[in-house]
C-alpha positions as CSV (number, residue, x, y, z in Angstrom):
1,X,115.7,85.8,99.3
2,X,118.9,87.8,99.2
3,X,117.1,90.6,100.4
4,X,116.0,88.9,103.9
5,X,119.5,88.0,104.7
6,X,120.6,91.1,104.2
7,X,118.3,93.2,106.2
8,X,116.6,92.6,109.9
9,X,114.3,89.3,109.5
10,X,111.5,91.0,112.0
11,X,111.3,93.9,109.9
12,X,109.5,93.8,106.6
13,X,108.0,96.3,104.4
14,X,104.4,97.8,104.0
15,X,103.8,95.7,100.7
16,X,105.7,92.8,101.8
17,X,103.7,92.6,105.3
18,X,100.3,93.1,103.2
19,X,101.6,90.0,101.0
20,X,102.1,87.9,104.1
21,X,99.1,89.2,105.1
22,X,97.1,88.2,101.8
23,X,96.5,91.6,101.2
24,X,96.8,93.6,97.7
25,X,97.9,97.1,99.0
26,X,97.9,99.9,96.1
27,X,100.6,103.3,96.4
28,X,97.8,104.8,98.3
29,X,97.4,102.2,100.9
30,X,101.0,101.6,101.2
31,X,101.6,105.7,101.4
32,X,98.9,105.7,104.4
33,X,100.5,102.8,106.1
34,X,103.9,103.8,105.9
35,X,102.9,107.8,107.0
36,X,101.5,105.9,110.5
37,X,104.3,103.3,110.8
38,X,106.9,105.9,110.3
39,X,105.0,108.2,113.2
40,X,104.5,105.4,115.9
41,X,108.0,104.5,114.9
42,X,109.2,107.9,115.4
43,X,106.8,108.4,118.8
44,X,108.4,105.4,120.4
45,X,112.1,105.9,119.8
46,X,112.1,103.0,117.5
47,X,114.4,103.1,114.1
48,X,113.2,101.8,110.7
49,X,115.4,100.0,108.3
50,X,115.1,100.5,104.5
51,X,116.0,98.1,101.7
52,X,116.6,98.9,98.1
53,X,113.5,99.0,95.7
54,X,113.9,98.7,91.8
55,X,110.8,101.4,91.9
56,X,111.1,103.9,94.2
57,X,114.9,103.5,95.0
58,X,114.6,102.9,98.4
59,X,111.6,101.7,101.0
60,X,111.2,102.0,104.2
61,X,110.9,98.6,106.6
62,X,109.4,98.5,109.6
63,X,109.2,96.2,112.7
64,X,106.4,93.3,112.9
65,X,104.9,94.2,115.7
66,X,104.9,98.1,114.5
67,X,103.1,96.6,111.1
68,X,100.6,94.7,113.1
69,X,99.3,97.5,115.1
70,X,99.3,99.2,111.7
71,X,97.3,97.3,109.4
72,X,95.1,96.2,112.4
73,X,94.0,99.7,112.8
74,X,93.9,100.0,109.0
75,X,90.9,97.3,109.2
76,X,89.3,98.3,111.8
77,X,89.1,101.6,109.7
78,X,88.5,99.7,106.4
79,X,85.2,97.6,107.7
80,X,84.1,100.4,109.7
């Protein structure tokens, strides 16, 4: 909770869009999502946020509708 009101409230990260999504992601999912959220970001001009993490010491966070587009392709890939 203290997170969210500390950081942008429509951006969230890979594992806690997959949550919301009802989705378990693993490193290696959340490594390939991140890799393409960080691109489009990147193509578009857009900046990320990051928040702290007790793992990894920092993760990236990333706009909704940049996570969407993401884990929309991701299964369209995954069913495929």
């Amino acid at each position: 909770m203290e997170a969210k009101t500390q950081t942008r409230p429509d951006f969230f990260t890979i594992a806690g869009f997959g949550t919301i999504k009802g989705m378990n992601i693993n490193l290696s999912i959340a490594s390939d999502l991140s890799r393409k959220a960080s691109k489009i970001c990147k193509d578009l001009g857009i900046q990320t946020d990051t928040i702290p993490d007790p793992r990894f010491g920092k993760v990236k966070m990333y706009p909704t509708q940049i996570l969407e587009r993401v884990f929309n392709e991701y299964q369209v890939v995954k069913t495929s």
